[in-house]
C-alpha positions as CSV (number, residue, x, y, z in Angstrom):
1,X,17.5,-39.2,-61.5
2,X,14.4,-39.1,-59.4
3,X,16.2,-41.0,-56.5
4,X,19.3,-39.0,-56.6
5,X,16.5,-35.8,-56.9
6,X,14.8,-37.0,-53.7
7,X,18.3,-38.1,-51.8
8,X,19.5,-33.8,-52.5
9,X,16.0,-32.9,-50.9
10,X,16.4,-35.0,-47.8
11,X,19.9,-33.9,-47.5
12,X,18.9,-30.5,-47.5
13,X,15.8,-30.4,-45.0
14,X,18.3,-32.1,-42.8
15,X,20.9,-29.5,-42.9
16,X,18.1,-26.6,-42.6
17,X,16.5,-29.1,-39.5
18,X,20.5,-29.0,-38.0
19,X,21.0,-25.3,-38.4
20,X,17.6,-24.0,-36.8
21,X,18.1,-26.5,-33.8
22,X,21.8,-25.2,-33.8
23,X,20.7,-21.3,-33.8
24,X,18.3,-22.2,-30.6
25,X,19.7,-21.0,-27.2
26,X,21.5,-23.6,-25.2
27,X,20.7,-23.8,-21.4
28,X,24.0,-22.4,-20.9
29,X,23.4,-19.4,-22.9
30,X,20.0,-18.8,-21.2
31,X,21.3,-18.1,-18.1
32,X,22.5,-14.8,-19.8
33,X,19.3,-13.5,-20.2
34,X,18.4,-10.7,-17.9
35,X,17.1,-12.1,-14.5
36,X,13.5,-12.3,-13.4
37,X,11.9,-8.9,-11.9
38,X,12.2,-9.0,-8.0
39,X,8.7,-7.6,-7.6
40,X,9.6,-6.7,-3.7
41,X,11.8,-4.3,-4.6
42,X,9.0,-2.4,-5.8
43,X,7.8,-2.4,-2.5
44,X,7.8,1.0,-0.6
45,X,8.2,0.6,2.9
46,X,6.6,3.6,5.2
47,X,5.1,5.5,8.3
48,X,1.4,5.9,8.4
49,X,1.6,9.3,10.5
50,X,-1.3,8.0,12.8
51,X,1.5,6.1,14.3
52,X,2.0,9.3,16.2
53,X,-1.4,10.8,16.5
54,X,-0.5,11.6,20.2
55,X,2.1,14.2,18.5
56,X,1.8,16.9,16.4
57,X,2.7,17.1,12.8
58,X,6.1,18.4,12.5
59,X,6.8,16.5,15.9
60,X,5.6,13.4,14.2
61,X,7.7,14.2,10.9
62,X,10.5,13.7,13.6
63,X,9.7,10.4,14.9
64,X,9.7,9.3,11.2
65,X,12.9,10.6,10.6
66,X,14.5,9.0,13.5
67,X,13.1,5.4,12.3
68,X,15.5,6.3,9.0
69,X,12.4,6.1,6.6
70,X,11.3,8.3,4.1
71,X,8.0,7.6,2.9
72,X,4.4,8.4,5.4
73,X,0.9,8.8,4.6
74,X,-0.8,11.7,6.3
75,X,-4.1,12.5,7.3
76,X,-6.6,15.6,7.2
77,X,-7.5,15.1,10.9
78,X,-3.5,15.8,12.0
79,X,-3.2,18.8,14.2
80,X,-0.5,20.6,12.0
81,X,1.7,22.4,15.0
82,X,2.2,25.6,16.6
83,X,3.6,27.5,13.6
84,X,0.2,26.9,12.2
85,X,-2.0,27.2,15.2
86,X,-2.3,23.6,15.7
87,X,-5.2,23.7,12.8
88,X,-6.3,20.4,11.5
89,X,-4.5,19.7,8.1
90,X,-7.6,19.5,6.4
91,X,-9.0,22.8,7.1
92,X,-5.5,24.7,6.3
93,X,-5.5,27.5,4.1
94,X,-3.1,27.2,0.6
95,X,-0.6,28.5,2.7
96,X,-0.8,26.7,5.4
97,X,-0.7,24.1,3.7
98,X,2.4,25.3,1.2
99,X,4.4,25.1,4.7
100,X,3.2,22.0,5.2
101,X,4.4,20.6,2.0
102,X,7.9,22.6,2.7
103,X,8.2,20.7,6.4
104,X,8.2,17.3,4.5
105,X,10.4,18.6,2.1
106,X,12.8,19.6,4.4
107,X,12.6,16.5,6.1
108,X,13.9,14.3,3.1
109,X,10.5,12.7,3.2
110,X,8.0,11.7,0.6
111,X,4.0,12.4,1.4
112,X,2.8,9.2,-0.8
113,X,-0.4,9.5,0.2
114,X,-3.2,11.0,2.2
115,X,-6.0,9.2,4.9
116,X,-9.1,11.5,4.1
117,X,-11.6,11.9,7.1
118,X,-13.9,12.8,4.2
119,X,-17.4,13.2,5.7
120,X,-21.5,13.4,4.5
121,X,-21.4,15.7,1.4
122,X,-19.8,16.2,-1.7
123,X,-18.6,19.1,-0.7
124,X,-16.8,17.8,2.4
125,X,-15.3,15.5,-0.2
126,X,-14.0,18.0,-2.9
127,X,-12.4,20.1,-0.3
128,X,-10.2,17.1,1.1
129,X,-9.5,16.3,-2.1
130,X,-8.8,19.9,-2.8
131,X,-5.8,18.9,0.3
132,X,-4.7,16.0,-1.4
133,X,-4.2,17.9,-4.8
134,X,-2.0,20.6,-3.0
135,X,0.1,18.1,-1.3
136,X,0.9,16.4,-4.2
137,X,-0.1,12.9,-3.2
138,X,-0.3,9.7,-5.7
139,X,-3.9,7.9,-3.9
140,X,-6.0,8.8,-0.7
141,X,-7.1,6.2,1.4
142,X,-10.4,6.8,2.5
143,X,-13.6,5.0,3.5
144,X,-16.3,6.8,1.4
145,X,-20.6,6.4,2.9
146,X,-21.9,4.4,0.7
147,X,-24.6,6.7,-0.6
148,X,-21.3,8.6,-2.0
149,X,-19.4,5.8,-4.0
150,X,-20.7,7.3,-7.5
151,X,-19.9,11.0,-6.7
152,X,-16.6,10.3,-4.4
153,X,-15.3,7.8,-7.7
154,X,-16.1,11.0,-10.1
155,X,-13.9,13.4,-7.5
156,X,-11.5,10.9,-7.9
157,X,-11.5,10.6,-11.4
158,X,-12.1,14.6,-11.8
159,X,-8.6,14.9,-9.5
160,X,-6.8,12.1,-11.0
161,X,-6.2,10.7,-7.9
162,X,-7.3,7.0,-7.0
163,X,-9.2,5.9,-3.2
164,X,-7.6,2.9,-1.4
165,X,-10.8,2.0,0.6
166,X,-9.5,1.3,4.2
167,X,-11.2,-1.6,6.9
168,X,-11.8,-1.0,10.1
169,X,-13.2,-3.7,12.1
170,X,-16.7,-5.1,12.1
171,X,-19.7,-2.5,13.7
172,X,-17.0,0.4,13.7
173,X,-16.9,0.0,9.4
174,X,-19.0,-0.5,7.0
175,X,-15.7,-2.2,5.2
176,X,-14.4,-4.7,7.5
177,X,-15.2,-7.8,5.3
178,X,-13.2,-7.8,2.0
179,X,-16.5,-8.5,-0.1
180,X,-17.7,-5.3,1.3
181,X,-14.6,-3.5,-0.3
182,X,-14.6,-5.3,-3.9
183,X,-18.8,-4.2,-3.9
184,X,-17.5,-1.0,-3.6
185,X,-14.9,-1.1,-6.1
186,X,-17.6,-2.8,-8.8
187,X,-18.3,0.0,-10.9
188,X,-16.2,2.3,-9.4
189,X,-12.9,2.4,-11.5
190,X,-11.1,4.6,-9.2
191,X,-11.6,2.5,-6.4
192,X,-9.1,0.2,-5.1
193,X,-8.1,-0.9,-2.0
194,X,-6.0,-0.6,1.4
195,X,-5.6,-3.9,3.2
196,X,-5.1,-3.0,7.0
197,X,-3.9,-6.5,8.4
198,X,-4.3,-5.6,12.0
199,X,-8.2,-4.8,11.1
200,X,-8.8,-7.9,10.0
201,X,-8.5,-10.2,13.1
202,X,-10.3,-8.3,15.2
203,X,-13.6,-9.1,12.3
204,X,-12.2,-13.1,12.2
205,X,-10.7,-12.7,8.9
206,X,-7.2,-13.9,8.3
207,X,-5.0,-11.7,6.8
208,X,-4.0,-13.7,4.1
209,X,-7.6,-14.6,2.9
210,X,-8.3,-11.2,2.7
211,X,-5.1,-10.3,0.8
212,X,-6.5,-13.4,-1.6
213,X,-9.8,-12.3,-2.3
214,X,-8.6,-8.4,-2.8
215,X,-6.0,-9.9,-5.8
216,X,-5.1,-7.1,-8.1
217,X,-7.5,-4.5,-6.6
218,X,-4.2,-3.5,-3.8
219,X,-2.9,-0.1,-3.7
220,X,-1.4,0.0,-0.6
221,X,-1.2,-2.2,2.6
222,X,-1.5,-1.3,6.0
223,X,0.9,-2.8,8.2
224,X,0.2,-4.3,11.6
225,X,-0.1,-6.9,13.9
226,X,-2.8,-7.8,16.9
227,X,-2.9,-10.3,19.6
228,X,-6.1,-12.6,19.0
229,X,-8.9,-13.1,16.5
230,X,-12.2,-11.4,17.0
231,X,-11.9,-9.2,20.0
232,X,-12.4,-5.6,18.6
233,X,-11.4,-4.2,21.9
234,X,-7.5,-5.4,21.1
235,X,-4.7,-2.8,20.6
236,X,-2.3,-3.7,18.4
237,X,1.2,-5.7,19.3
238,X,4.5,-5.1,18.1
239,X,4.5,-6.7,14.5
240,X,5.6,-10.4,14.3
241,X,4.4,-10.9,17.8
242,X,0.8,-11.2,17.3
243,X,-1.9,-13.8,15.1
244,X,-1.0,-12.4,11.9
245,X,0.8,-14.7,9.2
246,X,3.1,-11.8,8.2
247,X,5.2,-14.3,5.6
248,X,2.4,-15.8,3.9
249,X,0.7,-12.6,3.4
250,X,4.5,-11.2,1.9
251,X,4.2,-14.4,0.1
252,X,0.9,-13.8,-1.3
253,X,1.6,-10.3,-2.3
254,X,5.0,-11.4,-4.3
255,X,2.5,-13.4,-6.3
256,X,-0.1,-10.9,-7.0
257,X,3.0,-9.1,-8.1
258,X,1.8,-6.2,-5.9
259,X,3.9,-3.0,-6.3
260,X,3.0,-0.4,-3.7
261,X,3.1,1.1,-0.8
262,X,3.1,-0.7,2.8
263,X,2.5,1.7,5.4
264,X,3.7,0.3,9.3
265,X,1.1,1.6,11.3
266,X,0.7,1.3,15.3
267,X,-2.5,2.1,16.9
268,X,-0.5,1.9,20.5
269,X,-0.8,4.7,23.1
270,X,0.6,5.0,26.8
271,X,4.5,4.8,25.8
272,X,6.4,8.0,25.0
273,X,6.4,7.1,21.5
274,X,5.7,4.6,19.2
275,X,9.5,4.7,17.5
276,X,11.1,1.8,19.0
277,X,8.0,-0.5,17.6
278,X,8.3,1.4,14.3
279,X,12.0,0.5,14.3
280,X,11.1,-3.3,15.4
281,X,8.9,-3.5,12.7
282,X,11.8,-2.3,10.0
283,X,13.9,-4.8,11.4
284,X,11.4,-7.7,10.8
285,X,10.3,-6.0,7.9
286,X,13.7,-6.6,6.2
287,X,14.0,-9.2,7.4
288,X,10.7,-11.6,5.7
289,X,11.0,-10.2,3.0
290,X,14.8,-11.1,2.3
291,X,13.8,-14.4,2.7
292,X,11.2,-14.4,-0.1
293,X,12.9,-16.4,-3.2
């Protein structure tokens, strides 16, 4: 009896150890699980309007039209055209700046963010932010003194409205060095950062290190391209032309599953207009990044 006891048990943990490896998904049937996210197309591909500083603002809203994209970051230091009496954007009155808002609208175009000249007081601060509220942006990029970080990271907070801390290049920034942005960030929860790849070599960093030691502290990316490493004098080049490793740093930002904002950006003057690099740029653009896997 106890054999013919023990031979049932055995025969039925064997069935219940065939059913649950039975019930488990086959490779085959895996493959009909939903795909893995594609984290580039999160990705948002734009103009920063200092691209055409030489123009004004509704001339440069223009040029970004032509390129076919629909995404820039403004600035407060833009003269804001002859309907408005040329007036910098950041000292335009609520309904100056109400037009403003309509001549991107009309456009098609998406304000995603803001560059704020910001300045030496809080008070210089608030009122730019005051801008950025009315226009409706998501983050300002910015590069706050750093006897402001406390007080600029409360305006923030106060506005709901997050600071990308922007590099310019060694002696012209106090940011130009990617340690000098995450000291900034420490402590300051509305603080993230702006990675300007152009910046970078003209301070001896290479992009992608910098992209590496800023991991998960990216809002938005700054995109362009310079000739040589540590000249500071350099203007930019067309993008893909120059020293920056433009597919490791896509490659880098895939990882990091980044999702954001990447602003082209030329710092070029002399030609008629920056459009035909902004439109090179697309091109090349598209072009890495649809060969990410």
């Amino acid at each position: 009896m106890k054999t013919k006891a023990l031979l049932s048990q055995l025969t039925l943990a064997a069935g219940l150890f065939l059913a649950a490896c039975n019930s488990q998904p086959t490779k085959e049937e895996k493959t009909d699980a939903a795909p893995e996210e594609n984290v580039t197309q999160s990705w948002n591909l734009g103009v920063e309007l200092w691209t055409f500083h030489t123009f004004n603002f509704p001339d440069a809203l223009d040029k970004v039209d032509s390129s076919g994209l629909t995404l820039i970051e403004a600035s407060t230091f833009h003269k804001s055209g002859p309907a408005l009496k040329d007036t910098l954007v950041g000292q335009l009155s609520p309904e100056g700046l109400d037009q403003l808002k309509k001549m991107v609208a009309d456009k098609g175009i998406t304000m995603g963010s803001m560059y704020l000249g910001g300045g030496k007081t809080v008070e210089s601060w608030k009122k730019e932010f005051d801008v950025a509220k009315a226009m409706g942006v998501k983050f300002v990029t910015a590069e706050p003194p750093v006897e402001l970080w406390d007080q600029v990271d409360s305006l923030a907070g106060a506005y709901g409205i997050k600071v990308a801390i922007h590099e310019h290049w060694k002696g012209v920034s106090a940011y130009w060095h990617p340690d000098s942005v995450l000291a900034a960030i420490q402590g300051h929860p509305n603080f993230g950062a702006c990675a300007d790849l152009g910046h970078w070599p003209k301070s001896g960093i290479d992009p992608v290190d910098g992209v590496k030691k800023l991991s998960g502290h990216i809002i938005a990316i700054h995109l362009k391209d310079i000739a040589a490493f540590n000249d500071p004098k350099l203007r930019d080049v067309p993008v893909g032309t120059g020293v920056v490793n433009f597919p490791g740093v896509f490659e880098e930002l895939k990882k990091q599953g980044f999702k954001g904002n990447i602003y082209i950006e030329m710092d070029m003057e002399g030609q008629p207009s920056n459009l035909p690099h902004v439109q090179s740029t697309i091109k090349y653009y598209n072009e890495q990044v649809g060969k990410l896997k």
